[in-house]
MIDOSE-1310 file (N, C-alpha, C; in nm, 2 decimals, decimal comma, always signed):
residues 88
xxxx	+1,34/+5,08/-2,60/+1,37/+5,21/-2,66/+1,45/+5,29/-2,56; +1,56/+5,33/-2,61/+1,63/+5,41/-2,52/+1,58/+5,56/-2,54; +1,57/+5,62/-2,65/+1,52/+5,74/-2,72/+1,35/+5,78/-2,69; +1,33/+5,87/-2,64/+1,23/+5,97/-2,59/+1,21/+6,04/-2,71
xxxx	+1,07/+6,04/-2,76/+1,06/+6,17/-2,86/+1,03/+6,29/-2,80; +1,08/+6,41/-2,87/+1,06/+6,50/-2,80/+0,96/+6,60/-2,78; +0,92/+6,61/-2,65/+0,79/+6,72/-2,65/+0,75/+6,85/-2,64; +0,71/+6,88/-2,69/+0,71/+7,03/-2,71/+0,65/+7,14/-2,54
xxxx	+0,77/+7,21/-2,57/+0,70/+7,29/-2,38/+0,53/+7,35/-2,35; +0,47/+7,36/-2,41/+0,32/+7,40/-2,40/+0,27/+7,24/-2,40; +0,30/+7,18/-2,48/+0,20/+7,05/-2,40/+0,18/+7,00/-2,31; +0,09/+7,01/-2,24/+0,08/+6,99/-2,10/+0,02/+6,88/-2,06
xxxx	+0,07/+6,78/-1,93/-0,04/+6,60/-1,94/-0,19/+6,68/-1,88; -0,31/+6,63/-1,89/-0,40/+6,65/-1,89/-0,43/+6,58/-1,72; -0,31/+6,50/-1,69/-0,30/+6,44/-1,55/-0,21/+6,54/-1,49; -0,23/+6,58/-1,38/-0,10/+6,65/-1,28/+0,01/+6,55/-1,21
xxxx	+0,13/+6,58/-1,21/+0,25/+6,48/-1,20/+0,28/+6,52/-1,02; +0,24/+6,61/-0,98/+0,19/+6,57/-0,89/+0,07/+6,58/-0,75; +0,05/+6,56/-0,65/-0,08/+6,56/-0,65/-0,05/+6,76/-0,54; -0,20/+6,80/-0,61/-0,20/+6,93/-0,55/-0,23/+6,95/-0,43
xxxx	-0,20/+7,07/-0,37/-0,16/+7,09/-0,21/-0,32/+7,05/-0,12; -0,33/+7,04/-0,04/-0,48/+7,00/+0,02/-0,45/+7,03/+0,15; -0,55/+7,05/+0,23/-0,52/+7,08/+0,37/-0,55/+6,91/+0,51; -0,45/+6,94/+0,53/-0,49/+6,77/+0,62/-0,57/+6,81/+0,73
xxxx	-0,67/+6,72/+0,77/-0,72/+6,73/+0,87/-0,73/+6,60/+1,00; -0,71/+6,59/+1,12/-0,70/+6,49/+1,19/-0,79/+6,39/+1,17; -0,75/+6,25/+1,21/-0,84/+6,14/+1,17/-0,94/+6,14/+1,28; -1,04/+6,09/+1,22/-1,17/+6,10/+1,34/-1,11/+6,04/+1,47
xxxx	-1,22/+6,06/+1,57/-1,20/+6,00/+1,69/-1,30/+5,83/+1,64; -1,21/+5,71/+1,69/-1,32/+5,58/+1,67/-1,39/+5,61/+1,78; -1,52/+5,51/+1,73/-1,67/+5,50/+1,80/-1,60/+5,38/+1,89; -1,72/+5,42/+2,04/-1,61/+5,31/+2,11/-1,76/+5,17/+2,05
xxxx	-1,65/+5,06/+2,01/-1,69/+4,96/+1,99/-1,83/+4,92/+2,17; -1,94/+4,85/+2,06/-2,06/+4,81/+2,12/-2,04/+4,67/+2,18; -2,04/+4,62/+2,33/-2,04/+4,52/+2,36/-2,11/+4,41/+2,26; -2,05/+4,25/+2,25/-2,16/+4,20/+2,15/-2,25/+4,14/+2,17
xxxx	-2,32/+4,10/+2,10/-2,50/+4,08/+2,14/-2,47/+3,90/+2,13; -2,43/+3,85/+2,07/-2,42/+3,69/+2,05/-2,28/+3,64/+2,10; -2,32/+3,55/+2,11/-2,13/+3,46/+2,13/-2,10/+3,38/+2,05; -1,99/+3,46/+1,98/-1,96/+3,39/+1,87/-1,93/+3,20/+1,88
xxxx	-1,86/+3,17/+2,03/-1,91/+3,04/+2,05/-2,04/+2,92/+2,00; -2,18/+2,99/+2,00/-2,28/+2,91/+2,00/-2,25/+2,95/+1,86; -2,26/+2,98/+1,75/-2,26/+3,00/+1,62/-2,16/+2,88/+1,56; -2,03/+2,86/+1,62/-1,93/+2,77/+1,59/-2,02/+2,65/+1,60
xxxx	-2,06/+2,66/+1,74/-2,13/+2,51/+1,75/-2,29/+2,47/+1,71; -2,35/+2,55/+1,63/-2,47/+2,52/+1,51/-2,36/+2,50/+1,44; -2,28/+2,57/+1,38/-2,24/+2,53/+1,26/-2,16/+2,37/+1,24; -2,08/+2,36/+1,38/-2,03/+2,20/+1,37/-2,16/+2,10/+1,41
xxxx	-2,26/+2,11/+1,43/-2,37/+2,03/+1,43/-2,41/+2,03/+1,28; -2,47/+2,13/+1,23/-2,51/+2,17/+1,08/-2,43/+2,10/+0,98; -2,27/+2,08/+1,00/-2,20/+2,03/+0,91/-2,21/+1,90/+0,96; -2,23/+1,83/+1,07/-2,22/+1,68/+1,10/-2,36/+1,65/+1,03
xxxx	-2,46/+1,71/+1,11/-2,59/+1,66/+1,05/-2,59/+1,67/+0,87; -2,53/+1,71/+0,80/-2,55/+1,68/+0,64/-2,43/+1,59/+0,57; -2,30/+1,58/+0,68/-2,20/+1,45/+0,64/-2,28/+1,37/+0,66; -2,34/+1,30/+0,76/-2,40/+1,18/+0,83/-2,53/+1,14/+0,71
xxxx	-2,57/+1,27/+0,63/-2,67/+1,21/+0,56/-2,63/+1,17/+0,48; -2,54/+1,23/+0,42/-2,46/+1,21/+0,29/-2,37/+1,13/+0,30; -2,34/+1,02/+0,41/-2,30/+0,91/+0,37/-2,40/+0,79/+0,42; -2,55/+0,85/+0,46/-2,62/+0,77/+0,44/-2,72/+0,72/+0,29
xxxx	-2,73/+0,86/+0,25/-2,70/+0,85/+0,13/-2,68/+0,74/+0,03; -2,52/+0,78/+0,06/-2,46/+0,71/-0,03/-2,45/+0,51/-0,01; -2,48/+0,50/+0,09/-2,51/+0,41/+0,15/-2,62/+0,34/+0,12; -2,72/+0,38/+0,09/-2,86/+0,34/+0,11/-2,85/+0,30/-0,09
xxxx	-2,80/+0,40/-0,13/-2,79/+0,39/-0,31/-2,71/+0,28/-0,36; -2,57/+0,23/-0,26/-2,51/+0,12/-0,27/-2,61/-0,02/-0,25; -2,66/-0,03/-0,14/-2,74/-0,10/-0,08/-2,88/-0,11/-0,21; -2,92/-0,02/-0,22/-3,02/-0,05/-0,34/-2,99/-0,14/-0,46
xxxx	-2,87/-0,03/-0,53/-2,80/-0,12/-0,65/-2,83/-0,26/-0,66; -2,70/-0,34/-0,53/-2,71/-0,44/-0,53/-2,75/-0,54/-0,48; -2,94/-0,48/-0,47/-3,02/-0,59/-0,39/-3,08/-0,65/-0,52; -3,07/-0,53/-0,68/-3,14/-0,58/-0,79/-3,10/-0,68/-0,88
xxxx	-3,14/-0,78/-0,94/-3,12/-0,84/-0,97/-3,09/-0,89/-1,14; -2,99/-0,90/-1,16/-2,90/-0,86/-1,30/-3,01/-0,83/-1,44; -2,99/-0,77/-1,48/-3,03/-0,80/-1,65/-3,06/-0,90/-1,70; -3,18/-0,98/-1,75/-3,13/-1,12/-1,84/-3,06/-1,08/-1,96
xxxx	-2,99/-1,16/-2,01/-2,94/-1,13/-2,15/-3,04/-1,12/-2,29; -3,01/-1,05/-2,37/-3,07/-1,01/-2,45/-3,09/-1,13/-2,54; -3,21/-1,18/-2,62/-3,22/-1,27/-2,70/-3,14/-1,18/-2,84; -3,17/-1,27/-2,96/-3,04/-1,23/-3,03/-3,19/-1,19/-3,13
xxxx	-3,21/-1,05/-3,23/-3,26/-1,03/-3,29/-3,35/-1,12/-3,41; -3,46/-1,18/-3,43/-3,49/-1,29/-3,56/-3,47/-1,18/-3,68; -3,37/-1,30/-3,77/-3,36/-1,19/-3,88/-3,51/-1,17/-4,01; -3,47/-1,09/-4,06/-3,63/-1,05/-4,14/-3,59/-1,10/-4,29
xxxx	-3,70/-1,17/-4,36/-3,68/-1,24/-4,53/-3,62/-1,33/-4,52; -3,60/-1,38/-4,64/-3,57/-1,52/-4,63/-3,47/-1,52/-4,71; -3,41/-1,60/-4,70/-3,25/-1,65/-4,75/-3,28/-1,79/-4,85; -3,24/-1,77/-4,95/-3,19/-1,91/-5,03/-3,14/-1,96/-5,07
């Protein structure tokens, strides 16, 4: 649309176009940062234990369920159903 309809001078947006005057005030002073309590180091290294210890299971796992499978011994084949009544 190239064409704007036109609006009448008393209607006014119920939003302001732009923002009203405010007084600024300086940004806080930062808190001085707390030495840390933990080292993020030992956290890395539970966690790369944590993650070995549940790979290692989980391909023993999967291991042990292979291993099960094919210690069982096949299906016999199904005998073939006896049919029912008699034929003559």
């Amino acid at each position: 649309m190239t064409h704007s309809p036109p609006v009448p001078p008393a209607n006014q947006s119920p939003y302001p176009l732009e923002e009203a005057p405010h007084e600024h005030h300086d940004a806080p002073k930062p808190k001085p940062k707390a030495p840390p309590t933990h080292r993020p180091e030992a956290d890395d290294r539970v966690r790369t234990i944590v993650a070995t210890a549940l790979g290692v299971g989980a391909v023993a796992a999967l291991v042990a369920g292979i291993v099960v499978a094919s210690r069982q011994p096949p299906a016999p084949p199904r005998k073939p159903k006896p049919k029912h009544g008699k034929k003559k």
